[in-house]
C-alpha positions as CSV (number, residue, x, y, z in Angstrom):
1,X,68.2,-180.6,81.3
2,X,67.5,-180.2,85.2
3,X,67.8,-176.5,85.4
4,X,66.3,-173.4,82.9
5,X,69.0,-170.3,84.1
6,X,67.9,-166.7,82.2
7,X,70.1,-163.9,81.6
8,X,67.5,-160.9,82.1
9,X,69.1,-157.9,79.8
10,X,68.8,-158.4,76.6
11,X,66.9,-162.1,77.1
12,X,64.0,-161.5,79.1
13,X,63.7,-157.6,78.4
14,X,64.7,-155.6,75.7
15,X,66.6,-153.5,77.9
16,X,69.8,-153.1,75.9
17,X,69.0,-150.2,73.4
18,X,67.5,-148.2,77.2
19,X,71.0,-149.1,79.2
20,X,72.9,-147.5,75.7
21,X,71.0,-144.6,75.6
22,X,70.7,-143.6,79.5
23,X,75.0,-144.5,80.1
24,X,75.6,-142.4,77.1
25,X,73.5,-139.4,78.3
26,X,75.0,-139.5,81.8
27,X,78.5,-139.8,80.2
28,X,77.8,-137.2,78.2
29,X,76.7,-134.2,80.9
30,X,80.8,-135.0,81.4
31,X,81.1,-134.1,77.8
32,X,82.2,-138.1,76.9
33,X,81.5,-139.6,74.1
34,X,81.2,-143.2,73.4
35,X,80.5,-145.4,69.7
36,X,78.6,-148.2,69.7
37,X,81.5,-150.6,69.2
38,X,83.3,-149.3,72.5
39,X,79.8,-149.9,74.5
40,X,79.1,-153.0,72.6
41,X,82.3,-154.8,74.1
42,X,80.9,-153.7,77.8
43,X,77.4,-155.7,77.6
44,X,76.8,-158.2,79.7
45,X,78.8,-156.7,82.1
46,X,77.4,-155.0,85.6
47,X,76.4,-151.4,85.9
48,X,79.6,-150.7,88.3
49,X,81.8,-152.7,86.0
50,X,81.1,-150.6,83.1
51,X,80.8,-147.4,85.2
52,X,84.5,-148.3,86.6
53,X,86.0,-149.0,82.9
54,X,84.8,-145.1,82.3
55,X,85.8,-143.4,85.6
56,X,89.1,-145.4,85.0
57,X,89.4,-144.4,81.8
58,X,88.6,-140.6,82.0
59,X,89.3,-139.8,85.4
60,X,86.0,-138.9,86.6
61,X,85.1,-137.6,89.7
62,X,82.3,-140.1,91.1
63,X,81.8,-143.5,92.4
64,X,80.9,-146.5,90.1
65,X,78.0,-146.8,92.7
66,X,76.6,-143.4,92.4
67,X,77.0,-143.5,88.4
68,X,75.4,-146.8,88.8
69,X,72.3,-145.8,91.1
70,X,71.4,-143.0,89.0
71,X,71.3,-144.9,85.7
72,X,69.4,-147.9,87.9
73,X,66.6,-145.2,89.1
74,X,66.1,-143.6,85.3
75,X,65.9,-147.6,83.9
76,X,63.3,-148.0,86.1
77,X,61.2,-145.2,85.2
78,X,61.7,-145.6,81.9
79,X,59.9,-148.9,81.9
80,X,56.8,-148.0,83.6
81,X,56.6,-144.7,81.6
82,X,56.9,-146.6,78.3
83,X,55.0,-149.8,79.2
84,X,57.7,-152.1,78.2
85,X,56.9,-156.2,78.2
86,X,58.8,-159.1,78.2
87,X,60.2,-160.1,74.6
88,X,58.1,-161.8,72.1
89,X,58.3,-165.7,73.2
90,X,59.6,-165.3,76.8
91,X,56.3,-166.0,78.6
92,X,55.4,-168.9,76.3
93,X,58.4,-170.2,77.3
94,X,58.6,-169.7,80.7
95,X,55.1,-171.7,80.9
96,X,56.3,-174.6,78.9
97,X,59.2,-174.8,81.1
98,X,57.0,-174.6,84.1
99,X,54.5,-177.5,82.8
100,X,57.5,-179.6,82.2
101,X,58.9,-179.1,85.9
102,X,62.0,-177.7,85.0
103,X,63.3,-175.1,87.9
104,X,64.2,-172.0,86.5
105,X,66.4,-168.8,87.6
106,X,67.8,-165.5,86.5
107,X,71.3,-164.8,86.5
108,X,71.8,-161.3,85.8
109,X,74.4,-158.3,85.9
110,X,71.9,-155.9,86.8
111,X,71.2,-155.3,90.2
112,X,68.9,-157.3,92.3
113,X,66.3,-154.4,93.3
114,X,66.6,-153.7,89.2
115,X,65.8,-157.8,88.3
116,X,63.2,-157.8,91.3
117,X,61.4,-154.8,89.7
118,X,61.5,-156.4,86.1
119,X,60.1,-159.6,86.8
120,X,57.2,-158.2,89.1
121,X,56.5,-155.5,86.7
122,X,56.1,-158.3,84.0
123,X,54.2,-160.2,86.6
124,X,56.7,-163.3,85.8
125,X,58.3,-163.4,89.4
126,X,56.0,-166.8,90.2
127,X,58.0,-168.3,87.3
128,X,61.3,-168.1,88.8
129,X,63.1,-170.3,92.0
130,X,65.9,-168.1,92.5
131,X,67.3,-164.3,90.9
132,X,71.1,-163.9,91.5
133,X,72.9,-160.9,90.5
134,X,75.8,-159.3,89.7
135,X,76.1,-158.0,93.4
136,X,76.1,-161.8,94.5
137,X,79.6,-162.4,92.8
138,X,83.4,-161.0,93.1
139,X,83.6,-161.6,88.9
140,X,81.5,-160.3,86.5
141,X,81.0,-162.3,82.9
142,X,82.7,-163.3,80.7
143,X,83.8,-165.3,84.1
144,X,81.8,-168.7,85.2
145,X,80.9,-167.2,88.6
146,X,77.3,-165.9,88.1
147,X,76.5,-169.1,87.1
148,X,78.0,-171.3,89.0
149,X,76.5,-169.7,91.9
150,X,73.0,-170.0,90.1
151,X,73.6,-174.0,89.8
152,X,74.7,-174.3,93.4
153,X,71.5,-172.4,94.2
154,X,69.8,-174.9,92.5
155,X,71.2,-177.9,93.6
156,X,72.2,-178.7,89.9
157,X,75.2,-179.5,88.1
158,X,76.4,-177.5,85.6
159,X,76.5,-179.8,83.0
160,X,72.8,-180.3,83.4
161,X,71.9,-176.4,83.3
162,X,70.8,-175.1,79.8
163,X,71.2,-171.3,79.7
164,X,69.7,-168.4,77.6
165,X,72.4,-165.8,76.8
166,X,72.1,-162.7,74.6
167,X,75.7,-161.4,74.6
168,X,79.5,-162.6,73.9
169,X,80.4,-162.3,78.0
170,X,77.6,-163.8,78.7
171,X,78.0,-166.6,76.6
172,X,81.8,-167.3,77.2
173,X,80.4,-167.1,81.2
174,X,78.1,-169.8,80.7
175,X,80.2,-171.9,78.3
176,X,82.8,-171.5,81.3
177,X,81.0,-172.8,83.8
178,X,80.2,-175.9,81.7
179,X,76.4,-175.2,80.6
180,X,74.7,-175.8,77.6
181,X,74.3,-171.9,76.2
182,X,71.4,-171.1,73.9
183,X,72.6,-167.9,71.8
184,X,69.9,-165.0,71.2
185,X,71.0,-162.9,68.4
186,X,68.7,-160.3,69.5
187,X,69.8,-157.0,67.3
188,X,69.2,-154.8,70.1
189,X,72.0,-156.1,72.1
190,X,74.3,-154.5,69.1
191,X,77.0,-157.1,67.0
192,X,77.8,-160.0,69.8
193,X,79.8,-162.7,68.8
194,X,78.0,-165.7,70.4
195,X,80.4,-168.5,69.0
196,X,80.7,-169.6,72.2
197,X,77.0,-170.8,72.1
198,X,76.0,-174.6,71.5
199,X,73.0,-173.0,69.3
200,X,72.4,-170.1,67.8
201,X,68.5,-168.2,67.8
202,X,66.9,-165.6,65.9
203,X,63.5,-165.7,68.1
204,X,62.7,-167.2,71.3
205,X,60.0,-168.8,69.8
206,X,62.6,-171.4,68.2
207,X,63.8,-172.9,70.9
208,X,61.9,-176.5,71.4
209,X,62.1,-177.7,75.1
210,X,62.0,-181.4,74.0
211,X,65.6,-181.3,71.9
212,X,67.6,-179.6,74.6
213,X,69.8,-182.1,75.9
């Protein structure tokens, strides 16, 4: 292992149940609604993706950037208005990884003013060498792109990035890209098939810096 790439939703905050809840609401003033399994299949996706599946889908009269900018700027509050932290295990781990010289990055699908916010509202931006998001790339996961970019940004190869995924695109995107994937079955990202994944997690806790390859 030369490289320690994050995925932030999901991984680093528990941000999946707030992204359900706020895309439902807002699709809902336009009197849609959507089951879990339908917005299950979406995660790991970016904010515009998803917002374009559902202005696709039922014709609606916005942009996926405004849909997207107005659930970005209710996220946000939402955090600081219900103290949120990073998920049991992710600072621990971010400290080992630090001790042991390991470079570390985020590669995420949410914006980069949203990621920016996270980490500095978690005080956990000295952590990380480089944040990419899902604005940096033409291809959202399940495709390699994101992290491929994240490697090059590194100066790594591939092979010798270990990532830490919390959703089936995001998984299949690292696998992809040729990475070592650590699968969190967090049950607040909802039923995600993380086969794809060389191991499989309950906790962050488990994961032992000294047996990754």
């Amino acid at each position: 292992m030369q490289a320690f790439i994050f995925d932030m939703d999901g991984v680093i905050i528990d941000s999946e149940p707030i992204h359900n809840k706020v895309v439902k609401e807002i699709l809902l003033e336009n009197n849609i609604v959507v089951d879990d399994e339908e917005f299950n299949k979406l995660i790991g996706m970016t904010s515009t993706s998803v917002f374009s599946y559902f202005i696709d889908k039922h014709h609606l009269p916005y942009t996926p950037e405004e849909m997207t900018n107005n659930h970005m700027n209710f996220f946000k509050k939402y955090i600081v208005d219900h103290n949120l932290k990073p998920i049991d295990g992710i600072c621990p781990l971010l400290e080992q990884l630090q001790k042991a010289n390991i470079p570390l990055a985020i590669a995420s699908s949410s914006p980069l003013n949203v990621i920016e916010f996270v980490v500095k509202t978690f005080n956990i931006d000295k952590y990380f060498k480089f944040l990419i998001s899902g604005e940096d790339i033409l291809h959202s996961k399940p495709a390699p792109d994101i992290y491929l970019k994240t490697a090059k940004k590194l100066q790594v190869d591939p092979k010798d990035c270990v990532v830490l995924e919390d959703s089936k695109n995001g998984s299949i995107a690292a696998k992809d890209a040729g990475m070592y994937c650590i699968g969190f079955a967090n049950p607040n990202s909802g039923n995600q098939d993380l086969s794809r994944a060389d191991i499989i997690i309950k906790q962050i806790s488990d994961i032992n810096i000294t047996q990754l390859p």
